[in-house]
C-alpha positions as CSV (number, residue, x, y, z in Angstrom):
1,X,-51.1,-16.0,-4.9
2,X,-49.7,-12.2,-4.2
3,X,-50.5,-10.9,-1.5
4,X,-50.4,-6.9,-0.6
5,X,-49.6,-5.8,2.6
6,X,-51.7,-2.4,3.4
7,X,-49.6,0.2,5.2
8,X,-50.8,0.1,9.0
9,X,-50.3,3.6,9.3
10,X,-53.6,4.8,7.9
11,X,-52.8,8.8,7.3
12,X,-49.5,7.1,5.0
13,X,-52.2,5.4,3.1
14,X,-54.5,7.9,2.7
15,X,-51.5,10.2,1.8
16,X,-50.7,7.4,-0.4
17,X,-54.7,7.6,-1.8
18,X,-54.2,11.5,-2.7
19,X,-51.0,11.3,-4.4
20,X,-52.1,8.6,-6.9
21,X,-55.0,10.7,-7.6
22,X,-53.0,13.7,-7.9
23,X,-51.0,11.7,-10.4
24,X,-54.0,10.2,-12.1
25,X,-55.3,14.3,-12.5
26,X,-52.5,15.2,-14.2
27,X,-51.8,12.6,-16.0
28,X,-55.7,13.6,-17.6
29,X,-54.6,16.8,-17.8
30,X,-51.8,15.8,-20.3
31,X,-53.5,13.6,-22.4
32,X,-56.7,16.3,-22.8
33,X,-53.4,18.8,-23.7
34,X,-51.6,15.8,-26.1
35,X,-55.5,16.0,-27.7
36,X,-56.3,19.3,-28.2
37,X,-52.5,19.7,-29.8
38,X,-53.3,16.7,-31.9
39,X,-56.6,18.3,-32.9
40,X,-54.9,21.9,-33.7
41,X,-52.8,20.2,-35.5
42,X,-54.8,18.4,-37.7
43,X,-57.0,22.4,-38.2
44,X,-53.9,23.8,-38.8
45,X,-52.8,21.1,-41.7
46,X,-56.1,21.1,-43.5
47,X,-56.0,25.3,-43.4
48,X,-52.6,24.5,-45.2
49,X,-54.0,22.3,-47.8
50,X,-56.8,25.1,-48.4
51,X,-54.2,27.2,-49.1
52,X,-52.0,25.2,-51.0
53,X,-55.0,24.1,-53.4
54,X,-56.0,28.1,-53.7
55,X,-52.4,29.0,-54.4
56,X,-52.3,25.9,-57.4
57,X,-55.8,27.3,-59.0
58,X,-54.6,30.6,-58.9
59,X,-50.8,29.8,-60.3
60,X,-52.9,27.8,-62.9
61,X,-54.8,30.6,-63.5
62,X,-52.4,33.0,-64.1
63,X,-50.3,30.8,-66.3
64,X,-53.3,30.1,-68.8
């Protein structure tokens, strides 16, 4: 069996408390920024297919 100790010092504990929850906001933070990159980037990839397609037609286009 483990066992954890808890700090008798309450305030270090409850300092303890805040910190991981800082952490755990920030770490949030990042993955909702990691997302919204991932999601740009996926926009941004399809715009640049559009384009590509578009730029095919009209080089096919213009050949013929």
């Amino acid at each position: 069996m483990i066992r954890y100790e808890l700090p008798e010092d309450n305030d270090n504990y409850k300092e303890s408390i805040a910190d991981f929850k800082r952490k755990i906001n920030h770490l949030s933070l990042m993955l909702e920024t990691t997302q919204d990159i991932s999601k740009l980037r996926e926009e941004h990839v399809e715009r640049l297919e559009h384009q590509l397609k578009d730029m095919t037609r009209e080089k096919f286009i213009f050949v013929n």
